[in-house]
N, C-alpha and C positions, 0 to 999 in steps of 0.2 A: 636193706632197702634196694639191693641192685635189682633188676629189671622192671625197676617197680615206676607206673604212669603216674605222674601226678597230673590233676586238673589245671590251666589256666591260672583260674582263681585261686590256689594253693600255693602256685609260685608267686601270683604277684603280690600276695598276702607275707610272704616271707622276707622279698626283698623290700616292702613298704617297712615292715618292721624292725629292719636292721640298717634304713637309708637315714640319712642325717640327723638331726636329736636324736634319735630312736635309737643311733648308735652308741654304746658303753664308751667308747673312744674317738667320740664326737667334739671336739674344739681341744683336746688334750695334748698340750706342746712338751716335747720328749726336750730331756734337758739335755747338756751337752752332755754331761757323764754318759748320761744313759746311751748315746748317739756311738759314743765312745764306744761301750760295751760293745754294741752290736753291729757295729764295723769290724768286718775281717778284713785284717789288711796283707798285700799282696806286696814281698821285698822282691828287688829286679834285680838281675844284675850282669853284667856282662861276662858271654859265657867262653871270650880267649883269655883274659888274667883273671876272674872272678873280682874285680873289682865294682862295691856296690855302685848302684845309679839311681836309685829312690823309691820309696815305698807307696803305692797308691792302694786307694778302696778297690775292690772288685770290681764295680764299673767303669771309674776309670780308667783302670788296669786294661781292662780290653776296649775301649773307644782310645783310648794312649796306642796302644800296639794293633787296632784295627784286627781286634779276632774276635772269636764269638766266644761267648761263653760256655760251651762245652772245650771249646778248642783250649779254655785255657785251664779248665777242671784235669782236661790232658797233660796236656804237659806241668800242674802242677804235679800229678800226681807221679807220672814217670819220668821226673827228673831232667828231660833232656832239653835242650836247647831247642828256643822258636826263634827263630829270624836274628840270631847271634846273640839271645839273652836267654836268662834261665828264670823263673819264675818259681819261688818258693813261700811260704806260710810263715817260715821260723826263719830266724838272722842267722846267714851265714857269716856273719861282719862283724866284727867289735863298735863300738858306739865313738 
């Protein structure tokens, strides 16, 4: 389908068809489990004794520490220190 025109009337036939009832996922409340599951959560921690500071979701991870969300796709991925903390996926901490 890439370079491909659609008419006017093609799109607005698709999004009429997939807008409110129309939608499969129209009024369906996700249960808490489910919220659960597909929360990636983000452990913090401070990065001169490594001692934890708390775990937030992805978005409050970065409105918490005021970065964007690539910036913190970064430094989760290379490990190092943003603004005196470290930002990782897995616990580095005992419970």
């Amino acid at each position: 389908m890439s370079g491909r025109t659609f008419t006017p009337e093609f799109i607005e036939m698709q999004k009429r068809n997939k807008a409110g009832v129309n939608n499969p996922l129209y009024g369906v409340v996700k249960s808490p489990s489910t919220i659960a599951k597909i929360t990636k959560l983000i452990y913090v921690y401070d990065a001169e004794n490594m001692n934890y500071i708390d775990s937030f979701s992805t978005v409050k991870c970065s409105k918490e520490f005021k970065m964007g969300k690539d910036t913190l796709s970064k430094y989760l991925l290379n490990g190092l220190p943003f603004k005196g903390r470290i930002f990782s996926r897995t616990k580095l901490h005992k419970n």
